[in-house]
Structure formats: C-alpha cells, structure tokens
N, CA, C and O atoms as a GROMACS GRO file, in nm:
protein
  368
    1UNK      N    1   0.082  -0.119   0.000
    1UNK     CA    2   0.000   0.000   0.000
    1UNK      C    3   0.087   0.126   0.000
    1UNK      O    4   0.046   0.235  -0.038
    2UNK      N    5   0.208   0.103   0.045
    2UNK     CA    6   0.307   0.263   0.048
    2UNK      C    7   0.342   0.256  -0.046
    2UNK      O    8   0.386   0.364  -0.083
    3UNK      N    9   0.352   0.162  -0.134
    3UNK     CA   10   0.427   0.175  -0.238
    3UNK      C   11   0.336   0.242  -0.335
    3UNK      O   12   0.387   0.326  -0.408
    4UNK      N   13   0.205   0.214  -0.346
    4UNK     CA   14   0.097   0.265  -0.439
    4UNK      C   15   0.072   0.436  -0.389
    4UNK      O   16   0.035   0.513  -0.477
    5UNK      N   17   0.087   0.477  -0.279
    5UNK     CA   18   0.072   0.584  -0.204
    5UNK      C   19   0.190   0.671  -0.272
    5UNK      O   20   0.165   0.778  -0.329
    6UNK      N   21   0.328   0.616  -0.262
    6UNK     CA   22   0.478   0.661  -0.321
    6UNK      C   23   0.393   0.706  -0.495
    6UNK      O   24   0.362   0.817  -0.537
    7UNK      N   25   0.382   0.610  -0.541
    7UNK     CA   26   0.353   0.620  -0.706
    7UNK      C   27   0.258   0.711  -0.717
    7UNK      O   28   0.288   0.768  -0.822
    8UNK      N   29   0.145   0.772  -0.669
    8UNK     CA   30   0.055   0.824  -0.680
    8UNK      C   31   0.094   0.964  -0.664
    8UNK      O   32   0.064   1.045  -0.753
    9UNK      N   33   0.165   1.004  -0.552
    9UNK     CA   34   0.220   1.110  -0.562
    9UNK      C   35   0.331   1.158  -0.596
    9UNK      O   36   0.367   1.272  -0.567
   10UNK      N   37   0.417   1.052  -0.680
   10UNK     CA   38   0.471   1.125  -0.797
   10UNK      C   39   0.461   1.190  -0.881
   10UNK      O   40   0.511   1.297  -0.918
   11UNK      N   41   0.307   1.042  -0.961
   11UNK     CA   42   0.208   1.137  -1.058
   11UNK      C   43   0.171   1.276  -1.016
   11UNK      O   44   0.157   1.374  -1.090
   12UNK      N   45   0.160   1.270  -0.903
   12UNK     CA   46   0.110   1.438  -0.858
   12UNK      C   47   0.188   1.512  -0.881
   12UNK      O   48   0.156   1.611  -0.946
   13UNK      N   49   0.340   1.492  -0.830
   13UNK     CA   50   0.459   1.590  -0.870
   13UNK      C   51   0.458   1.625  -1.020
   13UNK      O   52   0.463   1.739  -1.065
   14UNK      N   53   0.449   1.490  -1.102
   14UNK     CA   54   0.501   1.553  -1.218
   14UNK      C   55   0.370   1.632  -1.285
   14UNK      O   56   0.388   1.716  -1.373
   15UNK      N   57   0.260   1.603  -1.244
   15UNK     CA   58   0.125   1.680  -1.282
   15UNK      C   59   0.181   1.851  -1.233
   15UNK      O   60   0.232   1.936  -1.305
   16UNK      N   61   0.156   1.856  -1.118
   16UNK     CA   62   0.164   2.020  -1.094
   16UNK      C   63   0.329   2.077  -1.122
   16UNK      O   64   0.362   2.192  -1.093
   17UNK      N   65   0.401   1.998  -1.169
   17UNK     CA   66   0.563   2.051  -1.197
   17UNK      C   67   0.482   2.064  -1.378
   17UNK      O   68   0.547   2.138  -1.451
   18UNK      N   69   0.401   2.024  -1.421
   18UNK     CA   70   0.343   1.993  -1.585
   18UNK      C   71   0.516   1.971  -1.612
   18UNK      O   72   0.592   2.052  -1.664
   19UNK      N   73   0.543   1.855  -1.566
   19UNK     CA   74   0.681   1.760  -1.602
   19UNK      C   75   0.570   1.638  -1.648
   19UNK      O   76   0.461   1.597  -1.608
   20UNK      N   77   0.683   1.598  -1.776
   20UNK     CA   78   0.623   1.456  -1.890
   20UNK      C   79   0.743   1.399  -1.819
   20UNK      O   80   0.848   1.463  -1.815
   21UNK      N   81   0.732   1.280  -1.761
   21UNK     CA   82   0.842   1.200  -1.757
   21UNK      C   83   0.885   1.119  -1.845
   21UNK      O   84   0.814   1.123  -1.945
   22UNK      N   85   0.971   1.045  -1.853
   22UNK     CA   86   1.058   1.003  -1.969
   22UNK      C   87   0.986   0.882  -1.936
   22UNK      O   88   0.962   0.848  -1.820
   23UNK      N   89   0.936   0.789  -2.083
   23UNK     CA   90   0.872   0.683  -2.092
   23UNK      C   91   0.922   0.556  -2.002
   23UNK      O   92   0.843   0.462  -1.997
   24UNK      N   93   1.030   0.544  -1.938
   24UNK     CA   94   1.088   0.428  -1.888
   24UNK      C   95   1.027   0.520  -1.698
   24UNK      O   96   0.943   0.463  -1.629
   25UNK      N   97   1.079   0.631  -1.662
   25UNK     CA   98   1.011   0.711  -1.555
   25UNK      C   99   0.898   0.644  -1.499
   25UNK      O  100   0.884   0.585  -1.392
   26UNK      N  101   0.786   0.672  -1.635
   26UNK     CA  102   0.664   0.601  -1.667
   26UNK      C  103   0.609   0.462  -1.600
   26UNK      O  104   0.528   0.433  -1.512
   27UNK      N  105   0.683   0.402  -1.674
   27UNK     CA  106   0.652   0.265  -1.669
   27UNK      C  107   0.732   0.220  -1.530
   27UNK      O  108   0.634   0.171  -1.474
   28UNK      N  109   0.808   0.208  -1.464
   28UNK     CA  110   0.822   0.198  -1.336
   28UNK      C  111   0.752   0.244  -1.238
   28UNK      O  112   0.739   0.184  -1.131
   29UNK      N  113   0.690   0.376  -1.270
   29UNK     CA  114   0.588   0.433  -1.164
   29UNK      C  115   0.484   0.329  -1.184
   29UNK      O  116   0.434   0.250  -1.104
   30UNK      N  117   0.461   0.351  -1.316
   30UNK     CA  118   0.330   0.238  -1.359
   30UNK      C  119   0.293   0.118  -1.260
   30UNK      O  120   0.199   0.118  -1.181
   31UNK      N  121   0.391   0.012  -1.281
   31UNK     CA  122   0.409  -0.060  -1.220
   31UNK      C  123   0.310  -0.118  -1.082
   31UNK      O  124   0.234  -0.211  -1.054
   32UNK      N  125   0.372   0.012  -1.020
   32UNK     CA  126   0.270   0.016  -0.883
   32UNK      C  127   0.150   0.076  -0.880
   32UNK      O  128   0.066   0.020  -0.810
   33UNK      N  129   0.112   0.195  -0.948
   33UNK     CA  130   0.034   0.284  -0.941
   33UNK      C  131  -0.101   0.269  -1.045
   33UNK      O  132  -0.187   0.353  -1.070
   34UNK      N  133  -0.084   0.117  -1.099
   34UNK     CA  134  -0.171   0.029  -1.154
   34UNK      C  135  -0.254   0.000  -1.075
   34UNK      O  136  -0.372  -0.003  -1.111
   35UNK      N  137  -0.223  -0.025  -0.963
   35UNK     CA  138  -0.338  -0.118  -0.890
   35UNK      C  139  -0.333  -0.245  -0.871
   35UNK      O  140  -0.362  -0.306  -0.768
   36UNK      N  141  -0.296  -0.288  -0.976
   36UNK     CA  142  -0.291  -0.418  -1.011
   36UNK      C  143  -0.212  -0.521  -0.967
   36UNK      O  144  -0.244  -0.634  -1.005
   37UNK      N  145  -0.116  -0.510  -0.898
   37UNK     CA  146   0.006  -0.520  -0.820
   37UNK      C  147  -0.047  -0.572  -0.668
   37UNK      O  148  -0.023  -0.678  -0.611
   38UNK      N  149  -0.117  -0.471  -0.628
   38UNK     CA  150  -0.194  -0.483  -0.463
   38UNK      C  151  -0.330  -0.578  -0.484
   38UNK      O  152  -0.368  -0.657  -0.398
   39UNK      N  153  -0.383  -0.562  -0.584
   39UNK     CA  154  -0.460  -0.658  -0.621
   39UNK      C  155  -0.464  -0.816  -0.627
   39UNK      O  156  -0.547  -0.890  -0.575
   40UNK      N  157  -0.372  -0.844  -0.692
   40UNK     CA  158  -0.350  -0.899  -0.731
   40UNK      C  159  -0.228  -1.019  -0.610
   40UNK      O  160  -0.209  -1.141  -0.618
   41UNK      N  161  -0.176  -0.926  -0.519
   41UNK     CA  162  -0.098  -0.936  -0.358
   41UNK      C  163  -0.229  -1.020  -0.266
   41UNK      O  164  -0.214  -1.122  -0.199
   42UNK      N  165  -0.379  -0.930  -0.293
   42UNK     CA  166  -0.466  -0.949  -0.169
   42UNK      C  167  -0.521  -1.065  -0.263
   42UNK      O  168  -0.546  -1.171  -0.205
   43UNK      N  169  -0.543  -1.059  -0.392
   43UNK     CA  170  -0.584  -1.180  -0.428
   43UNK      C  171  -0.549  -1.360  -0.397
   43UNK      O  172  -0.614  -1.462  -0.377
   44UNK      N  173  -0.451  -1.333  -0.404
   44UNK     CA  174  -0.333  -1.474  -0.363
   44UNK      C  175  -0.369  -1.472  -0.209
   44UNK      O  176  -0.436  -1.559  -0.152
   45UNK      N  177  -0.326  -1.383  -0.162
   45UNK     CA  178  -0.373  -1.410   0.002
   45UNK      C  179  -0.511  -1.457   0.013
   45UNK      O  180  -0.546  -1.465   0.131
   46UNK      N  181  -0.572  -1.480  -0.044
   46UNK     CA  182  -0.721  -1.493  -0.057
   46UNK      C  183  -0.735  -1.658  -0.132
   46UNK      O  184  -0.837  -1.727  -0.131
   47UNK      N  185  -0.642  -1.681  -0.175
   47UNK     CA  186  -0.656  -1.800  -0.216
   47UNK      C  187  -0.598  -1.971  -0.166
   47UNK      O  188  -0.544  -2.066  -0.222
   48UNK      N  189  -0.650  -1.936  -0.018
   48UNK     CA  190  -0.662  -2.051   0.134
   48UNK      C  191  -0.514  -2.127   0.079
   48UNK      O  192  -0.415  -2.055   0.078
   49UNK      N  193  -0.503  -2.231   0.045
   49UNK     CA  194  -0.388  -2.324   0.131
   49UNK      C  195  -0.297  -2.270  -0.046
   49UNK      O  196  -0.208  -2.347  -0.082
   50UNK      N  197  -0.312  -2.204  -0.095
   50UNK     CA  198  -0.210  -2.198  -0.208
   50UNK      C  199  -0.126  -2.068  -0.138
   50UNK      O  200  -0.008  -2.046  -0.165
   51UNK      N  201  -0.196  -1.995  -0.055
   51UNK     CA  202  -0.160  -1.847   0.000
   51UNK      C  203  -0.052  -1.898   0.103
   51UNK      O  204  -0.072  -1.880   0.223
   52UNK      N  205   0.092  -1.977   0.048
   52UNK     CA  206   0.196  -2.024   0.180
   52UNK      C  207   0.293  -1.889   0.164
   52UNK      O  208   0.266  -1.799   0.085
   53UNK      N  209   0.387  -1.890   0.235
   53UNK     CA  210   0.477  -1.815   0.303
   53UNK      C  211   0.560  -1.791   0.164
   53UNK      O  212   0.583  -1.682   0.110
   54UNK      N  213   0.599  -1.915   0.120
   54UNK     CA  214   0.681  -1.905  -0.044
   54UNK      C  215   0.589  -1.813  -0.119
   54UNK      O  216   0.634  -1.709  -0.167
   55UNK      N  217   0.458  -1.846  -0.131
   55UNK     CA  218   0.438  -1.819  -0.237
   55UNK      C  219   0.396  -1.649  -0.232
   55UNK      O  220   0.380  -1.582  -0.334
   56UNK      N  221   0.381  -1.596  -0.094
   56UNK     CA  222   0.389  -1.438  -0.089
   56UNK      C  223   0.497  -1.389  -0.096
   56UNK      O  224   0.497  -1.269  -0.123
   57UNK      N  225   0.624  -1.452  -0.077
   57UNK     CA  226   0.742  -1.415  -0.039
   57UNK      C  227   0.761  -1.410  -0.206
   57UNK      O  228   0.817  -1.305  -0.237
   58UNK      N  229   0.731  -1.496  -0.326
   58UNK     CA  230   0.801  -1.504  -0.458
   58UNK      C  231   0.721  -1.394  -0.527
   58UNK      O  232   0.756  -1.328  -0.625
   59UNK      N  233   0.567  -1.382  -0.433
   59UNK     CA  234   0.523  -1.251  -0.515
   59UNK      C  235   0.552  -1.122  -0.461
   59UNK      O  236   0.531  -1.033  -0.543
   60UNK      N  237   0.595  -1.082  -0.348
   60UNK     CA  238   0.688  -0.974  -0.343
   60UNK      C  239   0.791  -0.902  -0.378
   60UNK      O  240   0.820  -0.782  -0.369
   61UNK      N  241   0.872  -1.051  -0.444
   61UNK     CA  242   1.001  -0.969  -0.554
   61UNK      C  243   0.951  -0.894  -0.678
   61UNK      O  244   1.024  -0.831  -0.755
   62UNK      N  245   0.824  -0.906  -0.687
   62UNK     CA  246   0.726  -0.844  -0.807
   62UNK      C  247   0.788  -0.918  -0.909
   62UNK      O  248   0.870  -0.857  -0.976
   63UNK      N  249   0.768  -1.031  -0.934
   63UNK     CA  250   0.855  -1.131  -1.047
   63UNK      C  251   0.792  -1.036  -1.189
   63UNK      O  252   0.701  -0.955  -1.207
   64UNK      N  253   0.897  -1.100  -1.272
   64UNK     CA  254   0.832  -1.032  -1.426
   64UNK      C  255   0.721  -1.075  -1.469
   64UNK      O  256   0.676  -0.990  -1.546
   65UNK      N  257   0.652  -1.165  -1.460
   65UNK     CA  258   0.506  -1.203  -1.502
   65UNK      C  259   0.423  -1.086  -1.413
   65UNK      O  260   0.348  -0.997  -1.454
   66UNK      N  261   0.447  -1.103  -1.341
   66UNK     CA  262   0.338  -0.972  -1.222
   66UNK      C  263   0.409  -0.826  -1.298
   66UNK      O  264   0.330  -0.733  -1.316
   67UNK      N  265   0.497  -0.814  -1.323
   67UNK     CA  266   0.533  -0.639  -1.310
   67UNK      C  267   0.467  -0.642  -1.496
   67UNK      O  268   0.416  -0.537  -1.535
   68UNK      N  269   0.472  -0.735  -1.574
   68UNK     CA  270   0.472  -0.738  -1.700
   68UNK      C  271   0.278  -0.702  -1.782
   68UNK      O  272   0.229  -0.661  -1.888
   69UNK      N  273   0.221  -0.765  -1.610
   69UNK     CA  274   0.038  -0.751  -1.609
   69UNK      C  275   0.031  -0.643  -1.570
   69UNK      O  276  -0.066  -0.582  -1.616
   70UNK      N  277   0.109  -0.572  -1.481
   70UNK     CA  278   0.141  -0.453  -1.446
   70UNK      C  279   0.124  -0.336  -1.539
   70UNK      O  280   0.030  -0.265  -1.575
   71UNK      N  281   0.209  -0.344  -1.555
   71UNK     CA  282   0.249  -0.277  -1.722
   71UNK      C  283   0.096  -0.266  -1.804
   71UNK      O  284   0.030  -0.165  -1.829
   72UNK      N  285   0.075  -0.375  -1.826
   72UNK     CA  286  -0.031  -0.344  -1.942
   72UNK      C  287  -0.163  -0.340  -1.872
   72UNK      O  288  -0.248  -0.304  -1.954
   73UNK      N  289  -0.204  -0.359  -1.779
   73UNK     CA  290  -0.359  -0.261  -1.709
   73UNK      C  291  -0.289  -0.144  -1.688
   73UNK      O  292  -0.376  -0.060  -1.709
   74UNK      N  293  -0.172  -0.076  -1.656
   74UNK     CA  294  -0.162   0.055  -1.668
   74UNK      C  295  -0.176   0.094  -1.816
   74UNK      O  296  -0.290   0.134  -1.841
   75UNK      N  297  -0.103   0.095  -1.908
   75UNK     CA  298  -0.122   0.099  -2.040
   75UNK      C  299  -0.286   0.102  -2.138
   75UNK      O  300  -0.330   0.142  -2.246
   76UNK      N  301  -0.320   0.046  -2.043
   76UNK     CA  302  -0.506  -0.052  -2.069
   76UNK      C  303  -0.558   0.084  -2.037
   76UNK      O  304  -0.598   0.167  -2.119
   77UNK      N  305  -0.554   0.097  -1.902
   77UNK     CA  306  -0.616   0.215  -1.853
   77UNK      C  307  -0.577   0.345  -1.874
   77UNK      O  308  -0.653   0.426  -1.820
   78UNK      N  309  -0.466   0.404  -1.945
   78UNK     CA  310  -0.434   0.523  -1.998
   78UNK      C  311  -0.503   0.539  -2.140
   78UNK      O  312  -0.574   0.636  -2.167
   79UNK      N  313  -0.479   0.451  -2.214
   79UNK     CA  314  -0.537   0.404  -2.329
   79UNK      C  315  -0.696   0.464  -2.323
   79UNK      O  316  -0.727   0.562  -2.391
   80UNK      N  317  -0.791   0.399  -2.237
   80UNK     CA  318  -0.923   0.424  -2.225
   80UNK      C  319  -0.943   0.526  -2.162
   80UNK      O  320  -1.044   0.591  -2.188
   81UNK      N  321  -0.867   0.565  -2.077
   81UNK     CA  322  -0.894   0.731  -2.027
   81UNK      C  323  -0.849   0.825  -2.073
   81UNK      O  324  -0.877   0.929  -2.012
   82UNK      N  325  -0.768   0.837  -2.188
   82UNK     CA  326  -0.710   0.949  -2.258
   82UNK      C  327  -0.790   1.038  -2.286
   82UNK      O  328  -0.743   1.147  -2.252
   83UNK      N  329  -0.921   1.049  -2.345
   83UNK     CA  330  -0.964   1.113  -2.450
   83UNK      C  331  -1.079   1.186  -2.324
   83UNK      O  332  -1.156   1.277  -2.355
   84UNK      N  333  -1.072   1.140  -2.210
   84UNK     CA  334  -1.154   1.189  -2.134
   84UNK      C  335  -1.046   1.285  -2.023
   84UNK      O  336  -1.083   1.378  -1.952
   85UNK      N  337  -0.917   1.236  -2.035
   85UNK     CA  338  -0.823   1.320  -1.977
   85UNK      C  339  -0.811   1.448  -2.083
   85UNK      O  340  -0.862   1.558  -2.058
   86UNK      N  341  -0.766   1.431  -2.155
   86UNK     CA  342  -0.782   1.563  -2.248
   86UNK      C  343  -0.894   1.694  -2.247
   86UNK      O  344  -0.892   1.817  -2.246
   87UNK      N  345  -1.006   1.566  -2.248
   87UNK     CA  346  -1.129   1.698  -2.210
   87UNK      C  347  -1.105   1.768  -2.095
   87UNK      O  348  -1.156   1.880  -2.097
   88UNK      N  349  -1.034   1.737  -1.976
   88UNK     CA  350  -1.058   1.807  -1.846
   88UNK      C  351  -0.904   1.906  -1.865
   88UNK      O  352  -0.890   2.019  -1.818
   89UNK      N  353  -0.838   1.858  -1.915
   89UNK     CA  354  -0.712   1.942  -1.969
   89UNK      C  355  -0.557   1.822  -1.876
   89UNK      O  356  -0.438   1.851  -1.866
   90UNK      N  357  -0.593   1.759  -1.852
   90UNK     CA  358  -0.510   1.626  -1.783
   90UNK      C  359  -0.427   1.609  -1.844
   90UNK      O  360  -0.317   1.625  -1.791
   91UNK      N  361  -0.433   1.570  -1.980
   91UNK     CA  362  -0.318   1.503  -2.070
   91UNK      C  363  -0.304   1.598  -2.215
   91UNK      O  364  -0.394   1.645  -2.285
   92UNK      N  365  -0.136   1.609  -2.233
   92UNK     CA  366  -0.147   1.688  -2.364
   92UNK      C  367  -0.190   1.619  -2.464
   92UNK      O  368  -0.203   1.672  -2.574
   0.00000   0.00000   0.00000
C-alpha cells in the first residue's frame, strides 16, 4: 500500500511541476500505481492453502510475469482514459 501511495504522488509531482516524464520514468511508476500489483498481492492471500509463506514471499520480488500484467492494465487504462483526460485538460 506505500508503495501505491509513493507512485501516486509522484504522478502528482510531475502533474503540478506539468513535467512529462521520460517513458521508462513512466513505466516503473506504472508498475505500482496500476493497482494491479496490490490486487493482485490481496488476491493470492485470498486464495486458502495456495496463500503459503513461499508463495507471498516469490510474489513480493514483483517477479516479471506480475510487473509485466502490471504494465499493461496501466497501459489498458491510460489508453481508455485518454480522450476523457484531455477533455478536463489532464493530458497533452
């Protein structure tokens, strides 16, 4: 959850700095600030005798399959909110 808290108000920094960060910037913030990440954390915990100690511990290194779903629901969701970010003046 700090970590999604960290990412969120970056976006904020670079919003009121109207700083574009550099596409790789991006996608590391992404990462966390997907959602999808914590989701996807409480999901597994949620899933009774598969939810062992290994298997939270291997999804905490944020393996590349997780950071890679990551990636693309952020991508997913910029994608579909663009054109509604623009209207409010959000995105150039």
């Amino acid at each position: 959850m700090k970590k999604v808290v960290k990412t969120y108000f970056q976006e904020a920094k670079w919003y009121h700095e109207k700083k574009v960060p550099t596409m790789e910037q991006y996608i590391k913030n992404g990462i966390a600030s997907s959602g999808y990440l914590l989701l996807a954390t409480t999901f597994w915990l949620g899933m009774g005798k598969q939810a062992t100690k290994e298997a939270f511990d291997w999804i905490s290194t944020e393996p590349p399959i997780l950071a890679a779903s990551c990636i693309i629901a952020r991508l997913l969701n910029d994608l579909l909110s663009q054109e509604e970010d623009q209207k409010r003046g959000d995105a150039p």
